[in-house]
N, C-alpha and C positions, 0 to 999 in steps of 0.2 A: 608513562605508558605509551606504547607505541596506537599505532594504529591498527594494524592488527588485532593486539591484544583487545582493543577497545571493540572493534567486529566481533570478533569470540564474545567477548562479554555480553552483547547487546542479545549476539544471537542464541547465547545458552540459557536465556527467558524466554526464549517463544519454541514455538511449534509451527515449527515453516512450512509453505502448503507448497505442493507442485502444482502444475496448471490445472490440471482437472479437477484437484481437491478447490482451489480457489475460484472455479467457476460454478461447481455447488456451491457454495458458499452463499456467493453474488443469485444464485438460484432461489436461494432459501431464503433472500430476504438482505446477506450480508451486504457489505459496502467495497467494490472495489475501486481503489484511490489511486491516481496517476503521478507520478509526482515527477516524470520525468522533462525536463525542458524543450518549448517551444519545437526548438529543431529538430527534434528527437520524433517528437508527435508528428510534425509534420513529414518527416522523411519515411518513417516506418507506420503511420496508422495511427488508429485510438480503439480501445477494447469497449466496444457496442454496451451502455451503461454504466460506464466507468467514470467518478467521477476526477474532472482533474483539475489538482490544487499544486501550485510550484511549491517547490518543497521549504523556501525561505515563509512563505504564510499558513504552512502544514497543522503546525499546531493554534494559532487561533481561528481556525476552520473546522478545525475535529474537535476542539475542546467543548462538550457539550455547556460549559458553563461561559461559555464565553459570546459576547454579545453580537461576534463575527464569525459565528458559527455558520457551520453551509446547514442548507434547509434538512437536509440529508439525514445529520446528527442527530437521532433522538435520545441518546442517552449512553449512560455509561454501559451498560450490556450490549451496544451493537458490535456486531461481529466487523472487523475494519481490514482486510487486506490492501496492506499498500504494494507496492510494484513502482520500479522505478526499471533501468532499459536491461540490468543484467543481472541485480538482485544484490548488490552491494549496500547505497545509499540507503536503499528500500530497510534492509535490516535494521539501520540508525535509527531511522524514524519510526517501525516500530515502535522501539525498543522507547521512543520520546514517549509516544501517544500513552505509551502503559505508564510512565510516568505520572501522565493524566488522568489516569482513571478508567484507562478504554483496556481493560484487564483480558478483552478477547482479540485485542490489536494485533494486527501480526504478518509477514511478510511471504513474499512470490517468490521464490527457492528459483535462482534461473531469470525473473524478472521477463520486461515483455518480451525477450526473444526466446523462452523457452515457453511464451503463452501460447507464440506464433508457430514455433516449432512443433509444438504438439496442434496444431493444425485449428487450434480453437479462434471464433470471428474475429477479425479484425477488420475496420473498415476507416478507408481512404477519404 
């Protein structure tokens, strides 16, 4: 299987939000998850309530059964958009987190520079 092929797959499970769909979301209570690297945050911002987890400890931070879970995680019904900087990665890790049990897990179509583009906070 190519890589590709593996993208297609992860992402014909979920229902991918664009930015305004994933900032209701994070409105309503959801969880927006950063999972883009260090220099990435630093050069471009961080999305005001977003939590960020690198994407190497992604799943034993989201996995609500696990004992290195972030405070965040109350259960397998929480609503999880992850975002990584262009909406690539981000779709993988969805696709991990459903895996685990986070059945409304699901990714930022665009990633942070389409949150940015659509003019939603970003803060330095």
């Amino acid at each position: 299987m190519r890589v590709e092929e593996l993208l297609a797959t992860a992402r014909a499970g979920l229902d991918r939000l664009g930015p305004v769909e994933a900032a209701a979301v994070q409105a309503d209570g959801g969880l927006l998850v950063d999972i883009r690297y260090a220099a990435l945050r630093e050069r471009d911002g961080l999305v005001p309530g977003a939590l960020v987890v690198e994407r190497n400890e992604l799943e034993w931070r989201l996995d609500p059964l696990s004992e290195h879970r972030a405070a965040e995680v109350t259960g397998h019904d929480l609503r999880v958009v992850v975002f990584c900087d262009e909406g690539y990665a981000s779709s993988l890790a969805a696709a991990s987190l459903r895996l685990l049990g986070l059945h409304h897990a699901t990714d930022l179509a665009g990633g942070f520079q389409a949150w940015r583009a659509a003019g939603l906070p970003v803060r330095h």
